[in-house]
C-alpha positions in Angstrom: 14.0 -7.6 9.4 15.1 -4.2 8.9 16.1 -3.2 4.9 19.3 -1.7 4.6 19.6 2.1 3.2 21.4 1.7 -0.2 22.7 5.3 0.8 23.4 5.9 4.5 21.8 9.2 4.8 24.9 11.1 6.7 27.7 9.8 4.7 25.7 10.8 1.0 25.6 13.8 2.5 29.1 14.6 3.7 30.3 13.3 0.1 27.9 15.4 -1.8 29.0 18.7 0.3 32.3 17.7 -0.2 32.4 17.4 -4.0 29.9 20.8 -4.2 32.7 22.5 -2.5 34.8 21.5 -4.7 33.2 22.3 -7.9 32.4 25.8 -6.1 35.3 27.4 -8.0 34.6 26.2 -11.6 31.1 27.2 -11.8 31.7 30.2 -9.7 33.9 31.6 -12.5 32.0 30.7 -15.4 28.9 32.6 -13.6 31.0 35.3 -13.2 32.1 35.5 -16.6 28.3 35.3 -18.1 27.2 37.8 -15.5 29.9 40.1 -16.2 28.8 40.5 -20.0 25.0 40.2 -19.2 25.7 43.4 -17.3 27.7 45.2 -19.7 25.5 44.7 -22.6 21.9 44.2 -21.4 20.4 44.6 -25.0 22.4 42.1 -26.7 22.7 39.4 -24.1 18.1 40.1 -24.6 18.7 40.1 -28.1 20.7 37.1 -27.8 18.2 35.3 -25.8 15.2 36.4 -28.4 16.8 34.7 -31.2 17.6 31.1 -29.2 13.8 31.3 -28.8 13.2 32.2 -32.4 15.6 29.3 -33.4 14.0 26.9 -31.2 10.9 27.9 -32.6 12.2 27.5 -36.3 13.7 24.2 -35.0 9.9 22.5 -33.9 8.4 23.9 -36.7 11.0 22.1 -39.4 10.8 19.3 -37.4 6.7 18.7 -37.2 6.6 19.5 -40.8 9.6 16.8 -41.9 8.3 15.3 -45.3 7.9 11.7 -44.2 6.5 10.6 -40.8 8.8 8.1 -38.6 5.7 5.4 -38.7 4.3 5.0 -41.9 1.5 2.3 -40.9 -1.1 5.2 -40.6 -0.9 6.1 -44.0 -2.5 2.8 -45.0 -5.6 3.9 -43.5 -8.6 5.3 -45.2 -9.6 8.2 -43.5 -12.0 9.8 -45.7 -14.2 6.6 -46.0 -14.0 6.3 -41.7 -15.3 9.7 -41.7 -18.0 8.8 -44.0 -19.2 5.9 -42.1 -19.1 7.3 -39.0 -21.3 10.7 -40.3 -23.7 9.1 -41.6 -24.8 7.0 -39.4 -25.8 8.9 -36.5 -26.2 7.4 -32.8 -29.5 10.1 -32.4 -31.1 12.6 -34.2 -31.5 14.8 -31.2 -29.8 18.3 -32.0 -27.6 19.9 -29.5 -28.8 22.6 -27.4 -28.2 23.1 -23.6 -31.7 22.3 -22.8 -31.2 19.1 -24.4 -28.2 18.1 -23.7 -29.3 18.4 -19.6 -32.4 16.7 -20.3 -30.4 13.6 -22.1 -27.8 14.0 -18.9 -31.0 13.8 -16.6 -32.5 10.6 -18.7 -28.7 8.9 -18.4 -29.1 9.5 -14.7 -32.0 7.8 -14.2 -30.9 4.8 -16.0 -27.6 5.0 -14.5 -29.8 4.2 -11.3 -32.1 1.2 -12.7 -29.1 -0.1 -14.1 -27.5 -0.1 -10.3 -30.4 -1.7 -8.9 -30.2 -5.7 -8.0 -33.8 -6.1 -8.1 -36.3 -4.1 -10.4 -40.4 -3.5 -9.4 -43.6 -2.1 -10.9 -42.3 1.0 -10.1 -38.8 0.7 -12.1 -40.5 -0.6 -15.0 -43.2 2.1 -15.0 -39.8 4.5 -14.7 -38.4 2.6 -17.7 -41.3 3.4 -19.8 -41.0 7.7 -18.3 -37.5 7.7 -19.2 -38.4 6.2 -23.1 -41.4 8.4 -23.9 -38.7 11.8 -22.5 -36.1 10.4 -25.3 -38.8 10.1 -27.9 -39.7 13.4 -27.5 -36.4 14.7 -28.4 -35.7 11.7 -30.9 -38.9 10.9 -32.8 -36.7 8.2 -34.3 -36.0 6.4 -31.0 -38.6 3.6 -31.4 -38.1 3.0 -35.1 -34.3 2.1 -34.0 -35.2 0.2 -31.3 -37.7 -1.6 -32.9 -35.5 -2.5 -35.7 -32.4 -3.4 -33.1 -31.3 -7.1 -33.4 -30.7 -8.4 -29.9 
């Protein structure tokens, strides 16, 4: 079964045309009239434009800096104690430099592929043991906090 058009294409068409042409004359003449004094006064129809901008400007300004927020359920939380917990307990203690941070990208790799695997061998689990010793060089903490992991 074929879905009916909700607009059949040629008549939306012809009524569209039909009301543009007659709208034509209205917004022909108020063109006109803004194009008229654009061209007679170049520097204050610029001028004129420079200070809607301004305006909008001054608008989004008083508007981000209202005194009360719209949602007040943010205020509630504790932000300086989040920030706390969350500095200072770090995930490692590996600092950030380009040479570490593509050696980390390279270890994440490699588990990325044991983790894909169905089926690990000798050979995964020898890979396992590569990939740990590589993060405990650049995290002599690693083992302590695996160690001390609760499962």
């Amino acid at each position: 079964m074929k879905q009916k058009k909700f607009f059949k294409e040629n008549e939306f068409v012809a009524k569209t045309a039909a009301t543009l042409e007659e709208l034509k004359p209205v917004y022909q003449k108020s063109f006109n009239q803004i194009k008229s004094v654009a061209e007679k006064k170049p520097y204050r129809t610029l001028a004129f434009m420079i200070a809607i901008a301004i305006l909008n400007l001054m608008f989004l300004i008083f508007w981000s800096y209202r005194k009360a927020p719209d949602n007040p359920g943010f205020s509630k939380i504790n932000f300086e104690k989040t920030r706390e917990n969350i500095t200072s307990s770090p995930i490692s203690d590996i600092p950030f430099t380009l040479s570490n941070y593509m050696a980390v990208k390279n270890l994440k790799d490699s588990l990325d592929y044991l983790i894909s695997k169905k089926k690990l061998t000798k050979e995964d689990s020898l890979l396992f043991i590569r990939i740990c010793q590589q993060y405990s060089k650049l995290d002599p903490h690693f083992n302590s906090r695996i160690l001390k992991r609760k499962p």
